[in-house]
C-alpha positions as CSV (number, residue, x, y, z in Angstrom):
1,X,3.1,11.5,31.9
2,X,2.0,15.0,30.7
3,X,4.4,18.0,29.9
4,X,8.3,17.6,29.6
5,X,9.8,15.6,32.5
6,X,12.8,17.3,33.3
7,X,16.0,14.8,33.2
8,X,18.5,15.5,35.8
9,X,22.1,14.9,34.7
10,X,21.8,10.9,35.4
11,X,19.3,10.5,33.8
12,X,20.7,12.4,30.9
13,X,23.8,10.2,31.2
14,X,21.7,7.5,31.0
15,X,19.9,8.2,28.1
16,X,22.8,9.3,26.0
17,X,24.2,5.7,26.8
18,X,21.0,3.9,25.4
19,X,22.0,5.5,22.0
20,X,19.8,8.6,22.0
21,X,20.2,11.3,19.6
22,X,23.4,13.7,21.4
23,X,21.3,17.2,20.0
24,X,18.4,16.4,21.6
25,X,18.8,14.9,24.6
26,X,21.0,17.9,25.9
27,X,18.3,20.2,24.7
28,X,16.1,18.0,26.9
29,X,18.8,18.4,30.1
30,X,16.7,20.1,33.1
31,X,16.2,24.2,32.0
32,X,13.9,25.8,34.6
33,X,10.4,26.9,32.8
34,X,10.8,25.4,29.6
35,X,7.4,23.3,28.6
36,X,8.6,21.5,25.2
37,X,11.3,21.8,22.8
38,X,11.5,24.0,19.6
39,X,9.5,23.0,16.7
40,X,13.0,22.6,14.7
41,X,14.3,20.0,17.4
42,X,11.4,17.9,16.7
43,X,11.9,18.0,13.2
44,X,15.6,17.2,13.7
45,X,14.2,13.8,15.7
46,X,11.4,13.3,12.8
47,X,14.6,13.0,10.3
48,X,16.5,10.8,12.7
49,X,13.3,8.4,12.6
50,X,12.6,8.9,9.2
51,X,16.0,7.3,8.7
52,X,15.9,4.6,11.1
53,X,12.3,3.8,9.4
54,X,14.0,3.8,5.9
55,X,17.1,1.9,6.4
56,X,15.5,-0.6,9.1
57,X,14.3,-3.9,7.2
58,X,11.1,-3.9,9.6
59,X,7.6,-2.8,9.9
60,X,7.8,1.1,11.1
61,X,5.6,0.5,13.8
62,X,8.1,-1.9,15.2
63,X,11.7,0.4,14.4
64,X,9.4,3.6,16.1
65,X,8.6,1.5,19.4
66,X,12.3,0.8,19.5
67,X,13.4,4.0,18.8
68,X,11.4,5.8,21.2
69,X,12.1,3.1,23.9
70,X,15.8,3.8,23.6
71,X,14.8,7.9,23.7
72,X,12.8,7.8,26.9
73,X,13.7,11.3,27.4
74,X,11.3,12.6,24.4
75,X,8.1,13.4,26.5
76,X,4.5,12.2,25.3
77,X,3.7,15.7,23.7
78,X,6.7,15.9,21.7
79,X,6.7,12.2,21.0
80,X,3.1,12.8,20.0
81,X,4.0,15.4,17.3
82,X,7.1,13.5,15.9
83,X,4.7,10.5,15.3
84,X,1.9,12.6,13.8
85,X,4.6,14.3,10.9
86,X,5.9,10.4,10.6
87,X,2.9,8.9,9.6
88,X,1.8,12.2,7.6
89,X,5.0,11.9,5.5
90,X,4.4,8.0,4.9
91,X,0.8,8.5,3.9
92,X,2.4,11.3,1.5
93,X,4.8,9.5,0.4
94,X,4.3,8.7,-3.2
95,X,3.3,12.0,-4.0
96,X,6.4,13.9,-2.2
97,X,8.6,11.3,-4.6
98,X,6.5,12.4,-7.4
99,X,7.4,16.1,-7.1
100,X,11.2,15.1,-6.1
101,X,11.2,13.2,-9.2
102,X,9.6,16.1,-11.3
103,X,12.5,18.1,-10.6
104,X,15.3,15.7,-10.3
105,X,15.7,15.3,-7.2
106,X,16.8,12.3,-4.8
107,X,14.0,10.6,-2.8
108,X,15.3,10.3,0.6
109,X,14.3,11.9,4.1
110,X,15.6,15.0,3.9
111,X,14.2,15.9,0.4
112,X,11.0,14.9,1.4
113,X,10.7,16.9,4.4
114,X,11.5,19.4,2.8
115,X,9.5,19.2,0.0
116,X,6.3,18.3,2.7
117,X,7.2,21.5,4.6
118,X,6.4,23.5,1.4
119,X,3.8,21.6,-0.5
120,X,1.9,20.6,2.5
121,X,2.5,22.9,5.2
122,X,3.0,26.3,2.6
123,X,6.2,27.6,4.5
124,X,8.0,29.7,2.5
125,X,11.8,29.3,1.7
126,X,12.8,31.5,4.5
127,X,10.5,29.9,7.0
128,X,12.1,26.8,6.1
129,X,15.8,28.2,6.0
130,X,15.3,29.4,10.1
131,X,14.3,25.6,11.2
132,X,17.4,24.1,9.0
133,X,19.6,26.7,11.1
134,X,22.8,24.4,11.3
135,X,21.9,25.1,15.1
136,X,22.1,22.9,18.3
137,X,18.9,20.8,18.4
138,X,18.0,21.7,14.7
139,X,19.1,20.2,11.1
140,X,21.8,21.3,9.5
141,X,21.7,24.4,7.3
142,X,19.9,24.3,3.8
143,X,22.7,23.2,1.0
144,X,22.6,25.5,-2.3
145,X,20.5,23.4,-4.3
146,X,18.0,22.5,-1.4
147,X,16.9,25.9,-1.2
148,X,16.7,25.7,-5.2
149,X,14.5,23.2,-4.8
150,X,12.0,24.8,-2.2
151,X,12.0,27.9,-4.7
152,X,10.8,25.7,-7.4
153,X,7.7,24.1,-5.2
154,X,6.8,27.3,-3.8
155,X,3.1,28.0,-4.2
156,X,2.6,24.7,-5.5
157,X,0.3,22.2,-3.8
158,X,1.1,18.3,-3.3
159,X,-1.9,16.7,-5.0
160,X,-0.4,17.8,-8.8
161,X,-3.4,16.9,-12.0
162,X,-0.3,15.7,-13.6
163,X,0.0,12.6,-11.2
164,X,-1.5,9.5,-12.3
165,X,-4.2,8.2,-10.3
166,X,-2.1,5.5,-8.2
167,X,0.2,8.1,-7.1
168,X,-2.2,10.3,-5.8
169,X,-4.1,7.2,-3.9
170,X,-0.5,6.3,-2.6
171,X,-1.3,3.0,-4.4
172,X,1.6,0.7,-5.1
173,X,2.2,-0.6,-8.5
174,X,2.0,-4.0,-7.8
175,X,-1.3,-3.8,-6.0
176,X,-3.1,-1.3,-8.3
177,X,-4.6,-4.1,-10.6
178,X,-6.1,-6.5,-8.1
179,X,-7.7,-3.8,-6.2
180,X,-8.6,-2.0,-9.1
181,X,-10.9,-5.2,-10.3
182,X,-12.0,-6.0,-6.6
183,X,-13.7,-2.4,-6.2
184,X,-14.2,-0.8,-9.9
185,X,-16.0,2.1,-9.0
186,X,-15.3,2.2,-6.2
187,X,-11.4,1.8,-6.2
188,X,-10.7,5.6,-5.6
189,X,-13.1,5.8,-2.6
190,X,-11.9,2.7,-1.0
191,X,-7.9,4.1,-1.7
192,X,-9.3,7.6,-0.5
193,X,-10.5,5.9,3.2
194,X,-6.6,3.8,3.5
195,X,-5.6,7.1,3.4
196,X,-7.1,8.5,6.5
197,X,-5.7,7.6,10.2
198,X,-7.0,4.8,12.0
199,X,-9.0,4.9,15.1
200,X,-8.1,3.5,18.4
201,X,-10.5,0.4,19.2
202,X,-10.3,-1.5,22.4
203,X,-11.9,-4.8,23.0
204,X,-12.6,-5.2,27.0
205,X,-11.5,-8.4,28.6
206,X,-14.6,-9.7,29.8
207,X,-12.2,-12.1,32.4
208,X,-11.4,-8.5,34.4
209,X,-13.9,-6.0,33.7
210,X,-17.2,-5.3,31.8
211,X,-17.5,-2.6,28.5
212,X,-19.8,-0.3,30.7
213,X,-16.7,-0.4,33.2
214,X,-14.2,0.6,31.0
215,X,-16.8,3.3,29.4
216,X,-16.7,5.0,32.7
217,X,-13.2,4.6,33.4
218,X,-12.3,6.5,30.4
219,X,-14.7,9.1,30.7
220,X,-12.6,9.6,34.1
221,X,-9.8,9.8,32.3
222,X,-11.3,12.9,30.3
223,X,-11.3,10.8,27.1
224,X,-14.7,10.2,24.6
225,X,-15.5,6.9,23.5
226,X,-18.3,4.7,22.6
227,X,-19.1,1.1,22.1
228,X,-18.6,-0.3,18.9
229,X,-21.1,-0.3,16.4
230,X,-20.7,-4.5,16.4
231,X,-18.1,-5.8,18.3
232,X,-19.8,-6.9,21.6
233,X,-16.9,-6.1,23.9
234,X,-15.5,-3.1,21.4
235,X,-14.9,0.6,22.2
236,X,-13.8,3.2,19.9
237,X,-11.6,6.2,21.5
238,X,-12.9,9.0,19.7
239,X,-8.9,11.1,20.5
240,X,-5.5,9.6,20.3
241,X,-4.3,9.7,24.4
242,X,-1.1,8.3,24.9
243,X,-0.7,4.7,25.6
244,X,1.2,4.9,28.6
245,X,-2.1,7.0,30.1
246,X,-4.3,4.1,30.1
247,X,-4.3,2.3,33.0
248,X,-6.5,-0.5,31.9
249,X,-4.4,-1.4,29.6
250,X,-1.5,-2.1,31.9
251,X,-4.2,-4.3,34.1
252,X,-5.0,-6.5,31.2
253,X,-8.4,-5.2,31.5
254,X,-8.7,-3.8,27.7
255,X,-6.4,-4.7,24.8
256,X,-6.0,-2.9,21.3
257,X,-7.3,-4.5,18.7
258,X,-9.1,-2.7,15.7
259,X,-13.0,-4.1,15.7
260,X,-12.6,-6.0,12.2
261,X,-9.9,-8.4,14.3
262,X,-12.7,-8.7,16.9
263,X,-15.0,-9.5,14.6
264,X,-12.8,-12.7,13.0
265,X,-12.1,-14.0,16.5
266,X,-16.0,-14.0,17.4
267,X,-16.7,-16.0,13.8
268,X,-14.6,-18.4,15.8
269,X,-17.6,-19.3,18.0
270,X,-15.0,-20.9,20.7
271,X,-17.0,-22.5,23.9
272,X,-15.9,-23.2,27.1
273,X,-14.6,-26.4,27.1
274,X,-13.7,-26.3,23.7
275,X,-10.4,-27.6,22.1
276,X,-9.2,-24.3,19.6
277,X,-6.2,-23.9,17.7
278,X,-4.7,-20.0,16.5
279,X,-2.6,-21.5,14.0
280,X,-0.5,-18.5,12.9
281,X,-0.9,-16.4,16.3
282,X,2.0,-14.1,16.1
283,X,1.6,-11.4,19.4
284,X,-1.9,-13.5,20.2
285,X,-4.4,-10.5,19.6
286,X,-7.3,-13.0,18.5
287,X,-6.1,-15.9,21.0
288,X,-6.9,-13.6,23.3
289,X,-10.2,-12.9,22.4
290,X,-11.0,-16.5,21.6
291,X,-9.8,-17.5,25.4
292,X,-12.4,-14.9,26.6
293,X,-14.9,-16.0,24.8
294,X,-14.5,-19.4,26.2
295,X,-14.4,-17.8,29.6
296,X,-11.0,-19.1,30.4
297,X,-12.5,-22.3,30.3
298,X,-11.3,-25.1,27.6
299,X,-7.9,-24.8,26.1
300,X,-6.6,-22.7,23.1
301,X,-3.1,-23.6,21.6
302,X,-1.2,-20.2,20.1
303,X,1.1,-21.6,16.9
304,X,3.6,-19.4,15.3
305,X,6.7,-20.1,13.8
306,X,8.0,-17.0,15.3
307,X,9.5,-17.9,19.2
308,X,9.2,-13.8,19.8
309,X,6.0,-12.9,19.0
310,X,4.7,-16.1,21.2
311,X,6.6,-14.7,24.0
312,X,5.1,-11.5,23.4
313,X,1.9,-13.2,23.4
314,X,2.8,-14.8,26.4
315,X,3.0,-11.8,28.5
316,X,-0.3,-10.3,27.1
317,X,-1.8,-14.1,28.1
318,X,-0.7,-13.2,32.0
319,X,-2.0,-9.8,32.0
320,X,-5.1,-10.6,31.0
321,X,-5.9,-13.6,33.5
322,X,-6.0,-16.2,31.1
323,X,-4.8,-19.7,32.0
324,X,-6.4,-21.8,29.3
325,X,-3.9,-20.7,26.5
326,X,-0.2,-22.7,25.7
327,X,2.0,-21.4,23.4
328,X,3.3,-23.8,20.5
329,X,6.6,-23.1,18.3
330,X,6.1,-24.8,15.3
331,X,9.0,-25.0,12.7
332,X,7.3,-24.7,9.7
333,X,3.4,-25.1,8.4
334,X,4.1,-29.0,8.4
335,X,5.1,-29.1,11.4
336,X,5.5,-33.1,12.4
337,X,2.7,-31.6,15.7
338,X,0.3,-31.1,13.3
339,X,0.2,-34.9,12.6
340,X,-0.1,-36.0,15.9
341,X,-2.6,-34.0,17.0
342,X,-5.3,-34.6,13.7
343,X,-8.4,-34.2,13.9
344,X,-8.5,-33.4,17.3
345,X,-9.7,-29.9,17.7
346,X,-13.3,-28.2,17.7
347,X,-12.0,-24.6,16.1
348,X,-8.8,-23.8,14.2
349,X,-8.2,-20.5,13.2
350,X,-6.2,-19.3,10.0
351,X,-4.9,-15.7,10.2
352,X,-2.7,-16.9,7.4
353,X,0.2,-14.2,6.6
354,X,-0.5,-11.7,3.8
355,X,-0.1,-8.4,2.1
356,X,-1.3,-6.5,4.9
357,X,-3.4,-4.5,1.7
358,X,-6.6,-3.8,4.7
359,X,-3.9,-2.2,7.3
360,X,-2.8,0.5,5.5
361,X,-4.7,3.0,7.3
362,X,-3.0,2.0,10.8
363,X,0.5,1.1,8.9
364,X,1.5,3.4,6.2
365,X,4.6,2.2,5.6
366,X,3.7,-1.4,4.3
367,X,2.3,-0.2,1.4
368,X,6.1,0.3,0.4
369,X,7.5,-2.6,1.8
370,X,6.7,-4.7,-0.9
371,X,5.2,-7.9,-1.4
372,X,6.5,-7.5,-4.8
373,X,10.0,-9.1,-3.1
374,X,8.1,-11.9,-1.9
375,X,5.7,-11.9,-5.1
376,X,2.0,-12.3,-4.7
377,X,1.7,-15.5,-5.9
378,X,4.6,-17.0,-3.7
379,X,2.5,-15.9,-0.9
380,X,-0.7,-17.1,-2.3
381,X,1.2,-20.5,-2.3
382,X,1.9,-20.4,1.2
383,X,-1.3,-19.2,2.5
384,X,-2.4,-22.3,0.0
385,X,0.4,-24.6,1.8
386,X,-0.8,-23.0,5.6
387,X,-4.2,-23.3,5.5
388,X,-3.9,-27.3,4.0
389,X,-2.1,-27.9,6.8
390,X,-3.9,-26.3,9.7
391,X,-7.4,-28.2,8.7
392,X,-5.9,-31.4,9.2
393,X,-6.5,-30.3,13.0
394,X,-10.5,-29.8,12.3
395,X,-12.2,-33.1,13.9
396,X,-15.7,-33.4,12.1
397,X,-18.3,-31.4,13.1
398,X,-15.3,-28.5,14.1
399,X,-15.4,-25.5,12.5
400,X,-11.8,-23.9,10.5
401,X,-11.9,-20.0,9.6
402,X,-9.3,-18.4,7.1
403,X,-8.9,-14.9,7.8
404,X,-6.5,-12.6,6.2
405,X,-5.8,-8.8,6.7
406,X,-6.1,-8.2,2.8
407,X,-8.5,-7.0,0.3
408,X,-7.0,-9.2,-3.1
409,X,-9.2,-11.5,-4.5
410,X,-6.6,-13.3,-5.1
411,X,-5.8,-13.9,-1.6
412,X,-9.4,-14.5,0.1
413,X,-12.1,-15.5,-2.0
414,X,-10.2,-17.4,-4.6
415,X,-8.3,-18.9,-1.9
416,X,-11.5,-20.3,0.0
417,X,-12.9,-21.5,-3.5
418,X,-9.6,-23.5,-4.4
419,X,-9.6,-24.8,-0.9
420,X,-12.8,-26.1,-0.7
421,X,-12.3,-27.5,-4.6
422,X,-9.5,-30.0,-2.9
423,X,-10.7,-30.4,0.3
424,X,-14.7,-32.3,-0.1
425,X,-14.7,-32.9,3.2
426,X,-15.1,-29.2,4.2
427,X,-18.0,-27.1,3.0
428,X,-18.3,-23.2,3.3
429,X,-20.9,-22.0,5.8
430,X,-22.5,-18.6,4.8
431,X,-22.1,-15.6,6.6
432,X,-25.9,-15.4,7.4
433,X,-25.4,-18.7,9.0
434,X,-22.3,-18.3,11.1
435,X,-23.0,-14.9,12.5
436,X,-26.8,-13.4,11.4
437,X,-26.3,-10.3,13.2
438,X,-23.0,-9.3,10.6
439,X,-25.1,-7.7,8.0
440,X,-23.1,-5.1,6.5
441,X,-20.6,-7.7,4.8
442,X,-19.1,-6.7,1.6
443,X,-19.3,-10.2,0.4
444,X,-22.6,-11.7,0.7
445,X,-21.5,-15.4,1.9
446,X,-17.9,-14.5,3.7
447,X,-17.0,-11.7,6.4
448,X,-15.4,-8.8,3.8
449,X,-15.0,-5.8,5.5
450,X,-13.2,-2.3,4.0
451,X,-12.5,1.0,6.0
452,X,-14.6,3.1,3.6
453,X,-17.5,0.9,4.3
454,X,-17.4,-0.2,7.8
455,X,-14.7,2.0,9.2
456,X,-12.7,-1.0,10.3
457,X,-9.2,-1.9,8.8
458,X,-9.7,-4.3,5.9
459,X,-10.7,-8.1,6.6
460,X,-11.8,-11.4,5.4
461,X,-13.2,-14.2,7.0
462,X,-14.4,-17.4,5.8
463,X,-16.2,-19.6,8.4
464,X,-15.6,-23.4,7.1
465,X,-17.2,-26.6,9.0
466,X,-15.7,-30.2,8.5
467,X,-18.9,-32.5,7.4
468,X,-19.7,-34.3,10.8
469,X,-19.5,-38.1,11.4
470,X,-22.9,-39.8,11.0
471,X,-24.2,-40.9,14.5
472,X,-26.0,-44.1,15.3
473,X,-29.5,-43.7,14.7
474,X,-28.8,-41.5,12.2
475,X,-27.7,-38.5,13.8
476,X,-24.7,-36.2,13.1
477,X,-22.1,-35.6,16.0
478,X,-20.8,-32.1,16.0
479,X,-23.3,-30.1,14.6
480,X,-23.6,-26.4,16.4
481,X,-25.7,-23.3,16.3
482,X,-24.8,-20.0,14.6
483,X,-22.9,-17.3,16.8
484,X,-25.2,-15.3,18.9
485,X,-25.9,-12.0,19.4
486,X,-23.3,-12.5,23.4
487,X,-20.6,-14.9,22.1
């Protein structure tokens, strides 16, 4: 879009309709000459979302897409810097409760602006007195013991030596230990990388363009990028553009997906002609990928027991120009479809559900939305239950690959192992075999990546073959080659 669009008066109507905030979509009504609002307006909106985000039982990237898309006055500038103090404020966000605790103070969104606005951005008490003016567009004027509390953080910083180590990391308690004994020494490095933002990664669709294409394309665009280090149809945007300023990701002919995830979907090894399952598929990111790979050619089934994310995924499918993919709603892991269709599929992948412990970089928030209400081991039991389940599909000779967005142990490896333990039929096929041009695995038999090593979000993959049927003549039926270097 670019600069402020102004909004005539029906389009202002509009928008106040929709449910947008009254303060600042007047102060976005047409005004002659004006290029962006005040910096207090947008902190007035950053408080709104703040809000929204705490009180909104969903992930924050979800509640943000639906509060924008009901605020389509707030241009892609604006929108831009309301996000960036967002995220900064949930990547802070055990610290900033740290110092409101300190001094007896409430953790809720105000607070913790304005305690971010001191520690973090060093304004001083009347700096931050003139933005929380009471004003039209700005939030309402600083209460008595607000402006106490700014008084008592002035000239302090917000990393405090007081804080225990988990609070500075922005580690939650209930995922300190297991990450503690999956990286030792290297815990505060690894905590230190979740920290930082996550980069935008494309994977081309290799069904309506080439990587060299889209290379070009977004050098037109003004934009640096590069190919990914590994992923053969990755690029890395080396900016954060706005979305809506891609064009080729309208077309369907590049989709977002961070290269770790491209990674799992190539362990896949789908062929054309192949029968593949995505067993937990949600928005179809990695169906996606797989149906490329397989040159629209074969069929992929995406399985989720969520009918909305399939029709998400559903969309994406059409955009892209892939016609080998059907959607299946499955009530449950047991799912009586699982039965009837045993043993009848070359690939099945497992993105089974999970902490989300590798995506903290790209989702701050979910750190704090807890898997402590769920419990650890009540999700180990369904990944237990889900992955059971989904190899009953695996015909010999077919490959299944468990794959999880986390970093616990307790998820990943020792899930594979107690698998494998009650399922003789499958055995583990190391990493070197599957895909020998992944070298820079964390784990030395399994795909285990980690942002501070490989700059991705965090994954594991296990690659997992059925033992084939013995042929006549002694032969085995099923039996493949590794990845290569193109698939």
């Amino acid at each position: 879009m670019g600069g402020v669009v102004p909004l005539a008066a029906g389009r202002y109507a509009r928008a106040m309709v929709k449910g947008g905030s009254v303060a600042y979509s007047q102060y976005l009504r047409f005004q002659p000459g004006r290029r962006s609002v005040t910096p207090a307006a947008r902190l007035q909106a950053t408080l709104e979302l703040m809000h929204e985000v705490d009180s909104v039982p969903r992930p924050a990237d979800a509640v943000v897409s639906a509060w924008f898309r009901a605020r389509r006055y707030i241009d892609d500038k604006d929108r831009g810097r309301i996000l960036d103090l967002l995220h900064a404020l949930l990547r802070h966000h055990a610290r900033l409760g740290w110092w409101l605790a300190r001094h007896g103070r409430e953790d809720k969104p105000r607070n913790r602006l304005l305690a971010w606005l001191t520690l973090k951005e060093g304004r001083t008490t009347d700096q931050v007195e003139r933005l929380f003016s009471g004003a039209k567009f700005a939030p309402a004027v600083l209460a008595d013991h607000e402006r106490a509390l700014l008084v008592k953080l002035q000239g302090c910083a917000i990393d405090h030596p007081g804080m225990p180590e988990e609070v500075q990391l922005e580690c939650p308690p209930w995922a300190a230990g297991p990450l503690r004994d999956r990286f030792r020494q290297a815990f505060r490095q690894e905590m230190a990388a979740l920290l930082t933002p996550a980069p935008l990664d494309l994977r081309v669709n290799p069904i309506r363009s080439t990587r060299e294409a889209m290379l070009d394309a977004l050098k037109d665009l003004g934009l640096r990028a590069q190919a990914s280090a590994i992923a053969p149809y990755g690029i890395r945007v080396d900016e954060r553009p706005s979305l809506a300023s891609l064009p080729m990701l309208k077309s369907g002919e590049v989709e977002i997906q961070d290269e770790g995830s491209q990674l799992v979907a190539m362990l896949v090894d789908a062929r054309p002609g192949d029968r593949v399952v995505d067993f937990c598929a949600g928005a179809g990111g990695k169906t996606l990928a797989i149906a490329a790979q397989m040159n629209n050619k074969g069929h992929v089934v995406a399985c989720d027991v969520m009918e909305g994310r399939l029709k998400r995924g559903a969309e994406r499918f059409r955009r892209a120009g892939l016609h080998n993919i059907e959607t299946r709603l499955l009530a449950n892991e047991t799912d009586k479809w699982i039965k009837r269709h045993k043993a009848g599929f070359d690939r099945v992948l497992v993105d089974a559900p999970c902490s989300g412990t590798g995506t903290w970089r790209r989702n701050p928030d979910a750190r704090w939305r807890a898997r402590e209400e769920q419990g650890l081991d009540n999700l180990v039991s369904l990944q237990a239950r889900i992955l059971a389940s989904a190899a009953r599909l695996v015909k010999p000779g077919g490959r299944l690959v468990y794959a999880t967005c986390s970093m616990l142990p307790e998820e990943n490896e020792e899930q594979v192992a107690a698998f494998l333990a009650a399922h003789p039929a499958f055995r583990a096929v190391p990493l070197h075999e599957a895909a020998p041009q992944l070298t820079n695995s964390a784990h030395p038999d399994y795909l285990s990546l980690t942002p501070a090593r490989n700059d991705t979000d965090g994954f594991f993959a296990a690659v997992m073959q059925r033992e084939a049927v013995a042929a006549p003549g002694g032969a085995e039926k099923g039996q493949r080659c590794a990845v290569s270097q193109q698939s």
